[in-house]
C-alpha beads as a LAMMPS data file, in Angstrom:
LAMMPS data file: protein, C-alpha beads

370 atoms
369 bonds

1 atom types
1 bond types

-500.0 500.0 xlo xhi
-500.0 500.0 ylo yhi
-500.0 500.0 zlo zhi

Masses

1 110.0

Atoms # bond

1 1 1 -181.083 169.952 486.711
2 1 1 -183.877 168.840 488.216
3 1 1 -187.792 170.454 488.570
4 1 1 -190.924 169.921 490.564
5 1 1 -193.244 172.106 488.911
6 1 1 -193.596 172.719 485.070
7 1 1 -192.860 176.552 485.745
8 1 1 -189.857 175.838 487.963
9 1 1 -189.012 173.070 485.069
10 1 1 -188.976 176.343 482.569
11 1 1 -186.790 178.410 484.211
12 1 1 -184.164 176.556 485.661
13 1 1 -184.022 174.972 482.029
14 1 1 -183.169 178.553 480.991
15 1 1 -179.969 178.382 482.325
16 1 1 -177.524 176.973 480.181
17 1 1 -173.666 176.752 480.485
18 1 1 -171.787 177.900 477.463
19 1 1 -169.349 175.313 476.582
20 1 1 -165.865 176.046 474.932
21 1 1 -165.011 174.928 471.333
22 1 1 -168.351 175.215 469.716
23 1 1 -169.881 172.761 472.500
24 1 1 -173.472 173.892 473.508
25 1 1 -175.595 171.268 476.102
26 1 1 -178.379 171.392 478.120
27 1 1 -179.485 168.918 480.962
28 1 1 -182.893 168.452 480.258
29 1 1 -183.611 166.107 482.955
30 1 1 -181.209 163.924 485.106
31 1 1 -184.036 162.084 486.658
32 1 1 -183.612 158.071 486.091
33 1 1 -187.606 157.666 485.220
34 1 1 -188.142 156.444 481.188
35 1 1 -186.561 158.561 478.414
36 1 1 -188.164 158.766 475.303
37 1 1 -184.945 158.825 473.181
38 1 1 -185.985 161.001 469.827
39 1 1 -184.646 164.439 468.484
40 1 1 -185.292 166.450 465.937
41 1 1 -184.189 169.117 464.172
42 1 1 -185.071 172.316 462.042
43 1 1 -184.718 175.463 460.926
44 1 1 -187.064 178.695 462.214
45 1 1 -186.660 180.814 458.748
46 1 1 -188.336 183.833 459.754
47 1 1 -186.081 184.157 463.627
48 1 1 -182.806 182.250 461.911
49 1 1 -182.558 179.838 464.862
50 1 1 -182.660 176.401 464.990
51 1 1 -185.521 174.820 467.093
52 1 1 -184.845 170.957 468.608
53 1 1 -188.018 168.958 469.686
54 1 1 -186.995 166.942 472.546
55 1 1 -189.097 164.444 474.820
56 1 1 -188.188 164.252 478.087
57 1 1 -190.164 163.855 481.727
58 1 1 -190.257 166.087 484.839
59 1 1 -193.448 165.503 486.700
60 1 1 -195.755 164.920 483.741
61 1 1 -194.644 163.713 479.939
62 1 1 -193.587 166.954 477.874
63 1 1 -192.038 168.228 474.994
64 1 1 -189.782 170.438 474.972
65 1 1 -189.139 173.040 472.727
66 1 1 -185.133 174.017 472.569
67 1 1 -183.467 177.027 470.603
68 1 1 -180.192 177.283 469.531
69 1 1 -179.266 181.842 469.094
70 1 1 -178.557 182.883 465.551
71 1 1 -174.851 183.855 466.920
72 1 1 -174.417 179.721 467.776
73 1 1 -173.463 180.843 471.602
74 1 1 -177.143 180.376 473.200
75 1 1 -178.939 177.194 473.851
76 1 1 -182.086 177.783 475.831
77 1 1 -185.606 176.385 476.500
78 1 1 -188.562 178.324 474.554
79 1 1 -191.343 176.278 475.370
80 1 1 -192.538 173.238 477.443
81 1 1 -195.514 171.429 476.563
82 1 1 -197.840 168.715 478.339
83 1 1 -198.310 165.700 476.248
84 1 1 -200.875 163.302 476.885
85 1 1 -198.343 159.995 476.865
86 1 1 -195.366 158.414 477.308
87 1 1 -193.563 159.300 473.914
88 1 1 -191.769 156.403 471.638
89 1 1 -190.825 158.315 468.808
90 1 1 -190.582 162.287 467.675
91 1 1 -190.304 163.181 464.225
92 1 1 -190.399 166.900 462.869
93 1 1 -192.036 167.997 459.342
94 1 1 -189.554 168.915 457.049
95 1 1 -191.381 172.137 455.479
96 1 1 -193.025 173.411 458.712
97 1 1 -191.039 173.885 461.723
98 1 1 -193.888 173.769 463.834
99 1 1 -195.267 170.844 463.036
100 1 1 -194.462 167.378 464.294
101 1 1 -195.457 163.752 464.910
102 1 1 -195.225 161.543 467.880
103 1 1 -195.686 157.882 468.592
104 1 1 -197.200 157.195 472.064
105 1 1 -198.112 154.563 474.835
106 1 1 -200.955 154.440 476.255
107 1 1 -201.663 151.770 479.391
108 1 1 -202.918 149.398 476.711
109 1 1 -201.469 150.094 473.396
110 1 1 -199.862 152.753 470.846
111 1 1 -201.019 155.684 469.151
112 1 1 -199.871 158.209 467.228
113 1 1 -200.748 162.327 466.204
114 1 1 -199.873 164.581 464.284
115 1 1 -199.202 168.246 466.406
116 1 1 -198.690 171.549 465.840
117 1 1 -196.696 174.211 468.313
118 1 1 -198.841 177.093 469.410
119 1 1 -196.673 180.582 468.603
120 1 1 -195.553 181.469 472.238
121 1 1 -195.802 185.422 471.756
122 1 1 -193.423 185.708 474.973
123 1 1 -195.032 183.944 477.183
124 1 1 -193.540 182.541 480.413
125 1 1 -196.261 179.532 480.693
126 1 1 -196.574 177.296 477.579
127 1 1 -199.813 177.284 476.027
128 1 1 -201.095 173.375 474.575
129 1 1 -200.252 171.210 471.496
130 1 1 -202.710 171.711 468.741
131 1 1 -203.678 168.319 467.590
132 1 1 -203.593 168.350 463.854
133 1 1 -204.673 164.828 462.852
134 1 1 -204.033 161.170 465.108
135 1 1 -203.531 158.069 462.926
136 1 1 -206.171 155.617 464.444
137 1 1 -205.924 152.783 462.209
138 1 1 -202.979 150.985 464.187
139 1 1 -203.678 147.565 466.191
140 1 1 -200.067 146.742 466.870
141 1 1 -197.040 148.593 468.255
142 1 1 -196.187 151.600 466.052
143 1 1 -192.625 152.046 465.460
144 1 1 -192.077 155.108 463.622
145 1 1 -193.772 157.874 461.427
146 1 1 -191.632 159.027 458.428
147 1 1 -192.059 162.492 456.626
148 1 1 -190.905 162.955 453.374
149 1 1 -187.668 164.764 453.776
150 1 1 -187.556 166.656 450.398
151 1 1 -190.249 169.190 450.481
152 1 1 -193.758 169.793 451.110
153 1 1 -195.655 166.559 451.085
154 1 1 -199.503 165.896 451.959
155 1 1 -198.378 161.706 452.632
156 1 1 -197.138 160.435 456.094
157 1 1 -195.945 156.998 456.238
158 1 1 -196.648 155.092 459.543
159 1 1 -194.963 151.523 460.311
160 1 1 -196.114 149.447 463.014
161 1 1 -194.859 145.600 463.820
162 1 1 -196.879 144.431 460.848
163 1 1 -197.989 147.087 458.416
164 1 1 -196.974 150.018 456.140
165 1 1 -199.576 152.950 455.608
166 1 1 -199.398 155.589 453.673
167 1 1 -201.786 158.290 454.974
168 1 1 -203.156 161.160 453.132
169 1 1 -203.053 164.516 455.721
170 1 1 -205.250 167.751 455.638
171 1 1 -203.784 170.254 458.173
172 1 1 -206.179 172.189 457.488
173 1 1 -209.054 170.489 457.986
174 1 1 -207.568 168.231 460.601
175 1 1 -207.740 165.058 459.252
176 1 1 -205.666 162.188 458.650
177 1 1 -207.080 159.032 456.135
178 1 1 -205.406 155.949 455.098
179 1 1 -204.273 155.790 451.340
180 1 1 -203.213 152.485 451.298
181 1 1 -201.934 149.761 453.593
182 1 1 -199.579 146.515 453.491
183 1 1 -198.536 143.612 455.753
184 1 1 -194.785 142.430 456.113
185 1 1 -196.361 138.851 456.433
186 1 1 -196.493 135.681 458.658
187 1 1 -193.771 135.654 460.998
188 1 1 -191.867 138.807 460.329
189 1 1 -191.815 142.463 462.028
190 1 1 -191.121 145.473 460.873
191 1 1 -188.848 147.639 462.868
192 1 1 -188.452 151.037 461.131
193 1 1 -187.485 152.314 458.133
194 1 1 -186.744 155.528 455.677
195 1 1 -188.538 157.944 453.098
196 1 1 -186.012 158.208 449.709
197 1 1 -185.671 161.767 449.575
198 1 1 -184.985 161.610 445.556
199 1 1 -188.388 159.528 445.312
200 1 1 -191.552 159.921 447.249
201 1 1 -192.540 156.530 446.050
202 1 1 -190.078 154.661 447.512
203 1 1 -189.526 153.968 451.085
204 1 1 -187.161 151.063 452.878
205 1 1 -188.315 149.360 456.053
206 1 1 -186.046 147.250 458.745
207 1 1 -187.822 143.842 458.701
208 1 1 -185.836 141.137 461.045
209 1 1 -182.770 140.359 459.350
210 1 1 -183.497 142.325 456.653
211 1 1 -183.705 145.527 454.894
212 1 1 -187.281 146.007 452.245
213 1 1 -188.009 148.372 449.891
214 1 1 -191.319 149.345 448.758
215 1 1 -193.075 151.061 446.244
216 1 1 -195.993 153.432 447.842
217 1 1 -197.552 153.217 444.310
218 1 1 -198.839 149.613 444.091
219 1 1 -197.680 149.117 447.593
220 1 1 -195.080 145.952 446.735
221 1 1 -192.164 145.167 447.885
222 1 1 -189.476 145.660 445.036
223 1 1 -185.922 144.862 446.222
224 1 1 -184.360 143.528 449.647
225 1 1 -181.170 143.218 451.272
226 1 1 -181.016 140.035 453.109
227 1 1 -178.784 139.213 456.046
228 1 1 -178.784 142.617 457.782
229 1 1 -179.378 143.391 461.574
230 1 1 -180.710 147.018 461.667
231 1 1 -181.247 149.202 464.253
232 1 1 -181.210 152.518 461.608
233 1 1 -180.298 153.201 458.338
234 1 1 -180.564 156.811 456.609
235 1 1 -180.728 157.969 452.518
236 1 1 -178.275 160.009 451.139
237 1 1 -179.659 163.544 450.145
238 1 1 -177.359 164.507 447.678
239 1 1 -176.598 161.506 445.932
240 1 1 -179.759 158.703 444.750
241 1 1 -178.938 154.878 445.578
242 1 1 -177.178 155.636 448.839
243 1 1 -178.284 154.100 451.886
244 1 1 -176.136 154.049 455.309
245 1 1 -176.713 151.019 458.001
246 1 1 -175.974 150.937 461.495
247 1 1 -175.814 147.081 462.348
248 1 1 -176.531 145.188 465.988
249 1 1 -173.101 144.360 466.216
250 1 1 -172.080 147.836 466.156
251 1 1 -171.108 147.735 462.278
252 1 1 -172.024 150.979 459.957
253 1 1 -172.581 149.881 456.190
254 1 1 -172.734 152.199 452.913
255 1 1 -175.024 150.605 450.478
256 1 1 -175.353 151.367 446.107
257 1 1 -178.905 150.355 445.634
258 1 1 -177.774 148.957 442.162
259 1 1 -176.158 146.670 443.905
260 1 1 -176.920 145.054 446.884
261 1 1 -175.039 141.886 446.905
262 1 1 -172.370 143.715 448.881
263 1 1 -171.805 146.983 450.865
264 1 1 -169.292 149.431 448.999
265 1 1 -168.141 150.909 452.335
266 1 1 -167.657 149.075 455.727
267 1 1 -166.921 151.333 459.119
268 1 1 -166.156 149.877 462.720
269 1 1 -169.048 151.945 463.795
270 1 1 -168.808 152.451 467.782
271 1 1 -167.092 150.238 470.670
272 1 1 -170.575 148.712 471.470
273 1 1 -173.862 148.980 469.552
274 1 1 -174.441 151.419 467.153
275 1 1 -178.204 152.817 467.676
276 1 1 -178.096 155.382 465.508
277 1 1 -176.651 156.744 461.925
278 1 1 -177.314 160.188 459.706
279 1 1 -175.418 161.455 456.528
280 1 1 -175.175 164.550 456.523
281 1 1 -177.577 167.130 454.541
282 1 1 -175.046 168.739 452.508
283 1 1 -172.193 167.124 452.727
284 1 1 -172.507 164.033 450.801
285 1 1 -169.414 161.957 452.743
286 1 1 -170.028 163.175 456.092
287 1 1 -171.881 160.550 458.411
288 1 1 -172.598 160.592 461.989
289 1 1 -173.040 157.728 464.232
290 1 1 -174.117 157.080 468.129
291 1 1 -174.518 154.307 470.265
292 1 1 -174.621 152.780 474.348
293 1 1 -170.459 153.532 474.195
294 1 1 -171.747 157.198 475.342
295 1 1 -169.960 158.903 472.088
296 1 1 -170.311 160.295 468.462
297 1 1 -168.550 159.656 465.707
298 1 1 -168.038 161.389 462.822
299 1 1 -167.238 159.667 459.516
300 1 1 -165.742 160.309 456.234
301 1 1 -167.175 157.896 453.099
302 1 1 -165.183 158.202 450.492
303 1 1 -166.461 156.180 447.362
304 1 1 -169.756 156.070 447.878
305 1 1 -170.899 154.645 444.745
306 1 1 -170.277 151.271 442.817
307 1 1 -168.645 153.149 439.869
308 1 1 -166.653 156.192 442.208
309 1 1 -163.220 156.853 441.014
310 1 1 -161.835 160.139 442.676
311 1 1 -163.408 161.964 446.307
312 1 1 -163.061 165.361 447.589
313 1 1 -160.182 166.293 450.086
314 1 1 -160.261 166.845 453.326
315 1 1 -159.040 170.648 454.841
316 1 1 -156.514 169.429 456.739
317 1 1 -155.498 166.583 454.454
318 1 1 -154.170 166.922 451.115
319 1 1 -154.032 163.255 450.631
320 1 1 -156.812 160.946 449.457
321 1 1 -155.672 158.338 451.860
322 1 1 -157.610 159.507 455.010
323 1 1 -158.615 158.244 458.238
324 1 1 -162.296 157.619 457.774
325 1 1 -163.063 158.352 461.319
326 1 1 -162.698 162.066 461.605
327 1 1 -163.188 162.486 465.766
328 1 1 -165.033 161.056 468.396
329 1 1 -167.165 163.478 470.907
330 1 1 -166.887 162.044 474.006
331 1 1 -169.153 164.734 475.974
332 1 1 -171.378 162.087 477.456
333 1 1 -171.614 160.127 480.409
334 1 1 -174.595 157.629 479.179
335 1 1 -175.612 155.818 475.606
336 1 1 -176.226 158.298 472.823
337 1 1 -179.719 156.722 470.955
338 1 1 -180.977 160.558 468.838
339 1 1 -178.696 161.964 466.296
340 1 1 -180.274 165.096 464.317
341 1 1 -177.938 167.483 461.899
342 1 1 -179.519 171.016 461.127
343 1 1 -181.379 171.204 457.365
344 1 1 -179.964 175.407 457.306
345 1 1 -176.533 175.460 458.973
346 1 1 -175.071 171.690 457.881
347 1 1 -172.022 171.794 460.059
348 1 1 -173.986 171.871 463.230
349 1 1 -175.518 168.644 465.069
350 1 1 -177.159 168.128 468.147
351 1 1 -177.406 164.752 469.925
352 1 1 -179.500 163.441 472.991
353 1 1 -178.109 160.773 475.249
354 1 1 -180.492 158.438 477.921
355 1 1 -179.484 160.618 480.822
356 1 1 -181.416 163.560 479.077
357 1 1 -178.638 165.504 477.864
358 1 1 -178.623 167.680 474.944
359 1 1 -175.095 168.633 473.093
360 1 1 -175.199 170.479 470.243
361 1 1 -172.081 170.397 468.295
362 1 1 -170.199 172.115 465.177
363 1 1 -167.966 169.928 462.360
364 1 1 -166.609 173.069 460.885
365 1 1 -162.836 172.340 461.191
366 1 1 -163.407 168.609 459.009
367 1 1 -165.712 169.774 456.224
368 1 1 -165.105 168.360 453.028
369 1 1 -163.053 170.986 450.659
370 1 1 -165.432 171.952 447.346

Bonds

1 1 1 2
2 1 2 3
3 1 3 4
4 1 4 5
5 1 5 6
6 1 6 7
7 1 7 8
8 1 8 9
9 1 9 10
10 1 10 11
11 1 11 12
12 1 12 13
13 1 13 14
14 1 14 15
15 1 15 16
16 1 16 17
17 1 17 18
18 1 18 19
19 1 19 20
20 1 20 21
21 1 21 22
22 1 22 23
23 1 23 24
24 1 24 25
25 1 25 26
26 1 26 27
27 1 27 28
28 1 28 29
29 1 29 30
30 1 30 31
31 1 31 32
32 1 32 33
33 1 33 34
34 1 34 35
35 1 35 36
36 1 36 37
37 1 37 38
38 1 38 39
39 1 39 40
40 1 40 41
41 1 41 42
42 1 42 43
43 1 43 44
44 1 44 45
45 1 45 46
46 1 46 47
47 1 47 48
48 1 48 49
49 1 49 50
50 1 50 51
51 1 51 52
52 1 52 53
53 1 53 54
54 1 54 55
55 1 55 56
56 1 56 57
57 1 57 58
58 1 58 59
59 1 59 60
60 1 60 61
61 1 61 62
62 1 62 63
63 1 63 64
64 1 64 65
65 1 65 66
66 1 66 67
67 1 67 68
68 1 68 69
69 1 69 70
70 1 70 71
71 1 71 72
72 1 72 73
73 1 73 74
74 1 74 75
75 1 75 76
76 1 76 77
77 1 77 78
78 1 78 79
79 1 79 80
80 1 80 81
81 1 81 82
82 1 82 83
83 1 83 84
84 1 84 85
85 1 85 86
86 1 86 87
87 1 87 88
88 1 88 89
89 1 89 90
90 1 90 91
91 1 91 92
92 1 92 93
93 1 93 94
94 1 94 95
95 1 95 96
96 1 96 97
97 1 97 98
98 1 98 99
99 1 99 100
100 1 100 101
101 1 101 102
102 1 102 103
103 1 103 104
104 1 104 105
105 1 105 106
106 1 106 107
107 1 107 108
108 1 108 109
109 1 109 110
110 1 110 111
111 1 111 112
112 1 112 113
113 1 113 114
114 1 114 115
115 1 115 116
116 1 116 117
117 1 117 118
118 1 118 119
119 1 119 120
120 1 120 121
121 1 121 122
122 1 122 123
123 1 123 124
124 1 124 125
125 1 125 126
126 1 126 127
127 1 127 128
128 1 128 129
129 1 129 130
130 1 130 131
131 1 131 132
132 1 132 133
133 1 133 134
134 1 134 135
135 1 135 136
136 1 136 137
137 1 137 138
138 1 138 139
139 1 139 140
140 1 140 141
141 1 141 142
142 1 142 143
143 1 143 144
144 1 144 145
145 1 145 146
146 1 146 147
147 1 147 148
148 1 148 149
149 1 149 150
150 1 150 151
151 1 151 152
152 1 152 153
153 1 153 154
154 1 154 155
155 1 155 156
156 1 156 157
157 1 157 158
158 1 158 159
159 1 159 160
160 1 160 161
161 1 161 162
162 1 162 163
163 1 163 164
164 1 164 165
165 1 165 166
166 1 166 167
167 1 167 168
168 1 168 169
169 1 169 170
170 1 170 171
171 1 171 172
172 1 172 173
173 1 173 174
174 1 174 175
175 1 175 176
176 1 176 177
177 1 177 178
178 1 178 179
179 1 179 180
180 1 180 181
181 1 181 182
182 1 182 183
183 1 183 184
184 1 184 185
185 1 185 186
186 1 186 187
187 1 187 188
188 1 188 189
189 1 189 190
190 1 190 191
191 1 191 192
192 1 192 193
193 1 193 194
194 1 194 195
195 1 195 196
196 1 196 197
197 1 197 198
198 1 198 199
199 1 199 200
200 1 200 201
201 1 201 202
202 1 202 203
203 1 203 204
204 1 204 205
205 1 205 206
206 1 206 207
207 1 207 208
208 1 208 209
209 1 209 210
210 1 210 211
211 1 211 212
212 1 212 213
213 1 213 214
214 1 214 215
215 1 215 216
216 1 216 217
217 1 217 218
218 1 218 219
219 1 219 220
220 1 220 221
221 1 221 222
222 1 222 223
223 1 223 224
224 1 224 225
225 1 225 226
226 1 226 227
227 1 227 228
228 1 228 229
229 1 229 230
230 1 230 231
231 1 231 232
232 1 232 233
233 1 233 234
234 1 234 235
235 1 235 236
236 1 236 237
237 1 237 238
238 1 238 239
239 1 239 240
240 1 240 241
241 1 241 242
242 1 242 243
243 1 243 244
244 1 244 245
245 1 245 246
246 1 246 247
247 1 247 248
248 1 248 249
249 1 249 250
250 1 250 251
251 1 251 252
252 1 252 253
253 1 253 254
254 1 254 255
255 1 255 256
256 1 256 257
257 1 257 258
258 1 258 259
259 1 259 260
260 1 260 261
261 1 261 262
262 1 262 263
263 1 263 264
264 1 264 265
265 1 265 266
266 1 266 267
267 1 267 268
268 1 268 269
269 1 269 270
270 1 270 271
271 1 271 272
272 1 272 273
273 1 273 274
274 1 274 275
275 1 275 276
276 1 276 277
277 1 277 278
278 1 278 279
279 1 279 280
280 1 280 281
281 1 281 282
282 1 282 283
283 1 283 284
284 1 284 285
285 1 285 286
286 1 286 287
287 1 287 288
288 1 288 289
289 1 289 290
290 1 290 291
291 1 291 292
292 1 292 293
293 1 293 294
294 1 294 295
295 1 295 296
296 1 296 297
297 1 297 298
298 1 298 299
299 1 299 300
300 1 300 301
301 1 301 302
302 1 302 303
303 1 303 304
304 1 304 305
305 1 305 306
306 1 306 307
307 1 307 308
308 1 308 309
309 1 309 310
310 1 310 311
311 1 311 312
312 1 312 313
313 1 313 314
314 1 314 315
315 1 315 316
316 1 316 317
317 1 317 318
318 1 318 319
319 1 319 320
320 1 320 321
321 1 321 322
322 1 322 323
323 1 323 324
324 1 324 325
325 1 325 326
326 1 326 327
327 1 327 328
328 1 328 329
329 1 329 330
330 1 330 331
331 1 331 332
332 1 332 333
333 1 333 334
334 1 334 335
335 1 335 336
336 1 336 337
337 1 337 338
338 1 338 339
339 1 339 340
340 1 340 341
341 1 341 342
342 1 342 343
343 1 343 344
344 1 344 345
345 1 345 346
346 1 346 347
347 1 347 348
348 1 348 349
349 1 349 350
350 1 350 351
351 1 351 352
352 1 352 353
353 1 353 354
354 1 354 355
355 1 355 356
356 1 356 357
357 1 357 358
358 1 358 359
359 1 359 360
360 1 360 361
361 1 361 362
362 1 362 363
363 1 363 364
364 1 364 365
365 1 365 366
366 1 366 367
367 1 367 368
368 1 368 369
369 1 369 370
């Protein structure tokens, strides 16, 4: 599904194929030009649908705003909208579904803003971004920006090759100002990293070969995990200490943050590199994971903890002794690099892959029994 125009890009984006067994995708661009692989998803309270922010490129760069019907049958385009740059990373505020963050090249270096999504009121021609606040203060490569994922927050953490800020944001007032800032130190990078969702003051960053954690307080690094090659790693919601890794050599690792000498769960991960790994909202044992084998797999963790004795059941399995790998989605024909589960309806996922192809996806039949 290809478009010239923006308007011709709109429509024809309109019309989706409804897949069989709960399988919903849209082609949001099949041209081979640059990809900016990031999803995101939320939750629309007052419609009941669930909005994905995708980045993708027709003529001009664009984000594109996708809509999943209340009934789960309907995946459509709402809303396309220009954006000034090529787009490195997309991340979506957690208590405002219309709110989001990108990380941008320019022909000389990285930026990134904060954005808001104009209400649409029916209209067949997008209307602009609203630029809420842009986080200046960078002079390397930006990786990521990180939104507290546990409720309203006024913070925004930012990591770039070399520093951590924590930022201070006004909506309101449009305005953006740095709280406090930290180096990694000589010789090392950051790569990413993750907001604990059962502490606002702690956040852990991917640094080389190794995994930091910080304190946003006095800005210090408190703990590490040495030895680790990661491309993304992911809190637990429901349970504190719990950290999944997806490592360069395709490995996925479940870490106790009591104690980090060892992993207390080990997966295969995919057949090639794992780029990507999310546990799920709700369910505490449920983890996805993606990579360049062009698939998704779906995990079961049993023993999360150090100190676990018993875990829940599976529905079709009234054994303990389970496969951990639950299925494999296959629905792709290039690498898989975004991974987003819905914060409202748990069982659902969607997924973008580097040919620009969204799938959205339901777990239903392998939730974990309560």
């Amino acid at each position: 599904m290809v478009s010239n125009t923006r308007q011709d890009a709109l429509q024809m984006s309109k019309q989706i194929q409804i897949k069989p067994l709960s399988l919903l995708e849209l082609s949001v661009s099949k041209k081979k030009t640059r990809l900016s692989l990031s999803l995101s998803l939320s939750l629309s309270l007052s419609l009941s649908l669930i909005d994905l922010i995708v980045n993708s490129c027709f003529v001009e760069f664009q984000v594109h705003l996708i809509r999943l019907s209340s009934s789960e049958t309907e995946l459509y385009c709402e809303g396309l909208f220009s954006h000034p740059n090529e787009i490195w990373d997309l991340a979506s505020c957690p208590f405002d579904a219309r709110i989001f963050s990108t990380v941008f090249s320019t022909s000389e270096s990285y930026g990134a803003t904060v954005w808001k999504i104009p209400e649409l009121y029916g209209q067949s021609s997008s209307p602009q971004l609203e630029s809420l606040a842009s986080l200046d203060d960078h002079t390397c490569k930006i990786k990521c920006i990180l939104w507290w994922p546990s409720g309203q927050h006024d913070k925004l953490i930012s990591i770039d090759e070399e520093n951590l800020f924590l930022w201070s944001l006004d909506s309101s007032n449009k305005t953006a100002k740095v709280q406090s800032r930290e180096s990694v130190g000589s010789l090392h990078y950051f790569s990413g990293g993750a907001w604990d969702p059962h502490d606002r003051n702690a956040v852990a960053a991917t640094c080389d070969t190794s995994i930091q954690f910080w304190d946003l307080r006095t800005m210090t690094k408190t703990n590490s995990i040495e030895h680790a090659h990661v491309r993304s790693l992911d809190y637990n919601k429901k349970r504190q200490n719990i950290l999944v890794t997806a490592e360069e050599e395709a490995r996925i690792r479940v870490w106790d943050l009591r104690m980090t000498n060892s992993s207390v769960r080990d997966f295969p991960g995919q057949a090639h590199w794992t780029w990507a790994v999310q546990f799920n909202p709700e369910y505490e044992e449920l983890i996805l994971s993606a990579g360049t084998d062009s698939s998704v797999n779906l995990w079961f963790a049993s023993s999360l903890s150090s100190d676990d004795t018993s875990s829940e059941s599976l529905v079709e399995s009234p054994t303990r002794q389970v496969d951990p790998l639950l299925n494999s989605y296959n629905d792709y024909e290039d690498s898989v690099y975004g991974l987003a589960w819905s914060s409202r309806q748990p069982w659902i996922f969607a997924s973008l892959s580097y040919d620009g192809r969204v799938v959205v996806e339901s777990v239903k039949p392998y939730l974990p029994r309560k």
